[in-house]
C-alpha positions, 0 to 999 in steps of 0.5 A: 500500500502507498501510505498503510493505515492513512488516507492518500492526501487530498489535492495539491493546494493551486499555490503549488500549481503552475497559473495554467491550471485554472486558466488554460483548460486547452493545454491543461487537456492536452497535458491529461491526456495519455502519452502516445505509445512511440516518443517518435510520433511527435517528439516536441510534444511528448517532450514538453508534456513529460518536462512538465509532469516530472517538474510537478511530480518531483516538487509535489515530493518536496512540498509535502516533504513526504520521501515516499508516494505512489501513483494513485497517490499523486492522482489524487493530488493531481485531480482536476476538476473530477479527471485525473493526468492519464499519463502519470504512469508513463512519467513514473516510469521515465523518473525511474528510469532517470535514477529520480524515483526507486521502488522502496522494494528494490531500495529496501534489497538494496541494503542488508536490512534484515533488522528492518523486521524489528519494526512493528509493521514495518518488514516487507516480504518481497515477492518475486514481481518485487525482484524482476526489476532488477533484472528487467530494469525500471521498464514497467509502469508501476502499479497504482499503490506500489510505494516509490521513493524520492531518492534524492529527498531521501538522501537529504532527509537521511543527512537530516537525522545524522545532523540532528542526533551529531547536535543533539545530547545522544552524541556523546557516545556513537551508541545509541537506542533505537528507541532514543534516536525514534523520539529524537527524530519525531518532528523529522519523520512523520511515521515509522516508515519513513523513519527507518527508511532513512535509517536504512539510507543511512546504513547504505551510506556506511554511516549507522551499524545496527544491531540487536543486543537481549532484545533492544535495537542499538544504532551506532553512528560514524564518528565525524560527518564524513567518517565511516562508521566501524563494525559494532563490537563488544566494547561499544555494547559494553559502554551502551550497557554502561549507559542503561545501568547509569539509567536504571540506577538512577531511577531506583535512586529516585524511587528510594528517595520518595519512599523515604521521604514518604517514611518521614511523612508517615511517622509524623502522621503516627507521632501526631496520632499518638501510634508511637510504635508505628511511628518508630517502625517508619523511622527505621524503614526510613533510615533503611532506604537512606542507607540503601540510597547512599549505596547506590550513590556510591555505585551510581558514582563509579559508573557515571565517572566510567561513563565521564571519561568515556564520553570525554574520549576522541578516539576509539583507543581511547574509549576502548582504554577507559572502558577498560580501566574502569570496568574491573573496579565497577564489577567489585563496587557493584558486587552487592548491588540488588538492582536486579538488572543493573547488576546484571547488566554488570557481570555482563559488562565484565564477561566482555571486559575479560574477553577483551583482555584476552584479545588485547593480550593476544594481539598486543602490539597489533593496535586498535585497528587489530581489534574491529573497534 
């Protein structure tokens, strides 16, 4: 389908239309009308209705900043006065055939996408008409709701979201959460779709790695406008499980301080009600949760300055030596903490740690490039 779930949008406002689509209903017929079967027959006019239809058809992409559309679509945006442009399927295939248009199910097995099927909705199966392009070439019309991307738009969108996430706060490490790089590029992609089509722009331009770690989608980004992107490795998995026990910690921190704080309320309540007792056992339960938060501090401490250093490093050395240094002394602060998945997170963390011991000694002397970083 063009546009899954969503009505096709309505006509295309006559501001975006050139004066002679109200004012000339001559030319305006002749341009509705179907292309003749041969260019040969009358070159003039076959190329001046199709300089015409592609204008429009590509500025209609860039107006309603949309990457994808499909015939019916752009018949729909391109009604007049109850008749549609008989030709657009011809115009179609001339802008494919130009490199202007591609089909998203050639673009999508363009690229090693098979994260794609991550997206709820979002995974296509490619039948074979879907793949007889590639062998055929771009000759056939495409069908009324075949999506069709603006390729050019696409690429521009794609540099976008990379600029986007380089100024934003989530660039402080090249790893990020998929979910994170979806809120932050909310206001840029209208719908999932397009989203991971630029994602998959993107990747295609080595400039993401994507990959699926216990079930959570990390995207990481090539350091530097220009660079390419480095394969995912286990230090990179490493500092992002660093990240999510900084976060995990930090919200239980905040949870044991409203409930101390909730304790303290609660025996003024009981000492103003004469329960003495009670008021006794929510002092204790108070000064329990207060020891508990000056343990996770602590904790909370060790990551967050792992994670400082990290953040501070300008190259993967770098962040592989930090990310190393810190990571032994985290796992004996951490060795009684309760937070269940921060800890787990932890001895994850130091299983990749020994790894990678075990790699630096073999291939001491080899340099980081030896180690995929």
């Amino acid at each position: 389908m063009c546009s899954p779930g969503e009505a096709p949008p309505g006509p295309a406002p006559a501001g975006d239309l050139p004066p002679e689509w109200e004012t000339d209903d001559e030319r305006m017929a002749f341009l509705f009308s179907a292309f003749k079967q041969s260019r040969e027959v009358n070159s003039t006019e076959w190329d001046s209705k199709m300089a015409f239809w592609v204008g429009l058809v590509l500025a209609r992409g860039r107006q309603r900043g949309a990457v994808r559309t499909c015939l019916r679509e752009l018949q729909n945006g391109f009604e007049r006065r109850g008749s549609v442009p008989l030709g657009l399927g011809t115009v179609l295939r001339e802008l494919l055939r130009r490199g202007k248009l591609q089909r998203e199910s050639d673009f999508m097995a363009s690229v090693d996408s098979s994260w794609i099927s991550w997206g709820v909705g979002v995974f296509i199966l490619k039948p074979l008409k879907w793949t007889l392009s590639s062998v055929l070439g771009d000759s056939k019309i495409p069908e009324e709701e075949e999506v069709l991307i603006y390729v050019e738009l696409l690429q521009e969108k794609a540099e976008e979201v990379y600029r986007l996430y380089q100024s934003s706060a989530l660039s402080s490490h090249p790893v990020v959460a998929l979910s994170e790089l979806r809120s932050l590029c909310a206001g840029l992609c209208p719908d999932e779709r397009t989203f991971y089509l630029l994602l998959l722009q993107l990747q295609k331009e080595k400039r993401v790695t994507i990959l699926e770690q216990n079930g959570e989608k990390i995207v990481k980004f090539a350091r530097g406008l220009h660079a390419k992107v480095s394969p995912m490795n286990d230090v990179d998995i490493g500092v992002y499980q660093l990240m999510q026990s900084e976060q995990l910690l930090s919200q239980k921190v905040e949870s044991l301080s409203q409930e101390a704080e909730k304790c303290k309320e609660d025996a003024r309540s009981a000492c103003r009600a004469g329960k003495k007792q009670l008021a006794l056992r929510c002092l204790k339960s108070k000064r329990r949760t207060e020891r508990r938060i000056e343990e996770l501090h602590s904790k909370l401490d060790a990551v967050q300055g792992i994670l400082d250093r990290i953040y501070a490093s300008q190259t993967d050395q770098m962040v592989f030596n930090a990310y190393q240094a810190g990571v032994g002394a985290l796992k004996l602060s951490m060795k009684d903490v309760t937070v269940e998945r921060a800890e787990n997170l932890v001895d994850q963390i130091q299983e990749l740690c020994d790894t990678q011991d075990e790699v630096a000694q073999t291939l001491a002397g080899v340099g980081i490039n030896g180690l995929g970083m």
